[in-house]
C-alpha positions as CSV (number, residue, x, y, z in Angstrom):
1,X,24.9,0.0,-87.3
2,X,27.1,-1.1,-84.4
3,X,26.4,-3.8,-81.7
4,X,24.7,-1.9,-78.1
5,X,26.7,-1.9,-75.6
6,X,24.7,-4.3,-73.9
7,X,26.1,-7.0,-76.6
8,X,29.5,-5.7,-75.8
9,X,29.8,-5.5,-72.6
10,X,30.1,-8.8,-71.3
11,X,33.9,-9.2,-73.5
12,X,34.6,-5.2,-72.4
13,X,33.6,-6.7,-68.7
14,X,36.1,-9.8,-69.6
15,X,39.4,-7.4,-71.1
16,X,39.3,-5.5,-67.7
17,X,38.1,-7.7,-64.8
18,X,38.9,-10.6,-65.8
19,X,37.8,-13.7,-67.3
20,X,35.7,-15.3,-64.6
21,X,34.5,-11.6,-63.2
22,X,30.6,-12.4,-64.9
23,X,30.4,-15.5,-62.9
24,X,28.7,-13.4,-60.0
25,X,25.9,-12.3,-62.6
26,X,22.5,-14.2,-61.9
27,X,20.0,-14.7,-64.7
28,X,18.3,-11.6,-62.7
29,X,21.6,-9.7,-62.5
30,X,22.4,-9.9,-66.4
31,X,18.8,-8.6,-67.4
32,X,19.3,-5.9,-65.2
33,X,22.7,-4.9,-66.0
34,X,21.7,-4.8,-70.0
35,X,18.6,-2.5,-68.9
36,X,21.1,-0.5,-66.9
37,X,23.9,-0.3,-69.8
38,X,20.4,0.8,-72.4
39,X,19.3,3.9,-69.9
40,X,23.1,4.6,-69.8
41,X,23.2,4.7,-73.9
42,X,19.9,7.0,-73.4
43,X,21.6,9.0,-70.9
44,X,24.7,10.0,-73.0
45,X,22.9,11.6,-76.1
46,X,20.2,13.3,-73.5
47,X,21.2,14.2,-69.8
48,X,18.1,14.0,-68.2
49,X,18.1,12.8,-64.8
50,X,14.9,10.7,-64.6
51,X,17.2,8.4,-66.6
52,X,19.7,8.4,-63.7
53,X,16.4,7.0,-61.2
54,X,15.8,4.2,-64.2
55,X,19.6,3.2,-63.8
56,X,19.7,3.3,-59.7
57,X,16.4,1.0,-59.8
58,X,17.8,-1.3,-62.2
59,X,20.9,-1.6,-60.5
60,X,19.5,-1.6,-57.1
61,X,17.6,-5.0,-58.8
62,X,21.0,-6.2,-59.0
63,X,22.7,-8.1,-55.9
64,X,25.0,-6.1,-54.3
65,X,28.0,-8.5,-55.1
66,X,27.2,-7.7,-58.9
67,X,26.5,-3.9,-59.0
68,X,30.0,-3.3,-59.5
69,X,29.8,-4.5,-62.9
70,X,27.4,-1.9,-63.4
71,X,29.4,0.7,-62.0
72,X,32.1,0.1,-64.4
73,X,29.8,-0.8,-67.9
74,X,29.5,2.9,-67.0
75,X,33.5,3.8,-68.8
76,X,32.4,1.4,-71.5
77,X,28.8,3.5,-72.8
78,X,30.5,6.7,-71.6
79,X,34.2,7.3,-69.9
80,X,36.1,6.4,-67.4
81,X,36.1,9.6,-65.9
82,X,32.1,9.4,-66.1
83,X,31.9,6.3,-63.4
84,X,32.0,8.1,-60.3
85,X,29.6,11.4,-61.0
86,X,27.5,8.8,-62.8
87,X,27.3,6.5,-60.1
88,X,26.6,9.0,-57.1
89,X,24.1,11.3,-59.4
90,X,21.9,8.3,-59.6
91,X,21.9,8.1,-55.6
92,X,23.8,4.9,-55.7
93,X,25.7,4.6,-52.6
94,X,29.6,3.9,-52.3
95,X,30.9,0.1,-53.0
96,X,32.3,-1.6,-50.7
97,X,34.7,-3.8,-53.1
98,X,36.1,-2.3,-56.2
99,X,38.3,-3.7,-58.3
100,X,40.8,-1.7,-60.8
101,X,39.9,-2.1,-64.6
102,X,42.7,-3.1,-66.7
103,X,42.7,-0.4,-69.3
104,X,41.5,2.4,-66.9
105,X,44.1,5.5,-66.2
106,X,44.3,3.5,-62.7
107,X,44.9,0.2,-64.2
108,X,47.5,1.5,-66.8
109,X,50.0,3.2,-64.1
């Protein structure tokens, strides 16, 4: 059985922001962001969209200088094309800082 996502992330996180880019992450933040990446996991194999309010909550219980971390664990459970529907079908609103993941189609031009 492989590792969640969750377990993952945080080198995933590291290979495309950046080696100091989980130093924003409060002990709050992290156990939020693993709940968010598990209703993500959920949400891939079944589409139902009360698993989109479970993510928006749990990364609304995230500081806002965090959720982009969220935003992008969202290319590591599903694809990067996934992020942005993802993101605004949960309600979440627009960042105001995002930064370009290494290995993304943007971040390999």
């Amino acid at each position: 059985m492989k590792d969640p996502a969750c377990k993952t992330l945080p080198t995933w996180l590291r290979e495309n922001l950046g080696r100091e880019c989980l130093g924003v992450l409060t002990g709050t933040d992290t156990r939020a962001l693993a709940g968010a990446v598990h209703t993500l996991e959920l949400y891939a194999g079944e589409r139902d969209p009360a698993v989109l309010v479970a993510f928006r909550v749990l990364v609304e219980a995230m500081q806002p200088s965090a959720r982009e971390l969220a935003y992008h664990a969202i290319a590591h459970v599903m694809d990067w094309d996934d992020r942005f529907w993802v993101w605004e079908s949960a309600g979440l609103p627009a960042l105001d800082r995002m930064r370009i993941c290494k290995h993304s189609p943007e971040g390999r031009r």
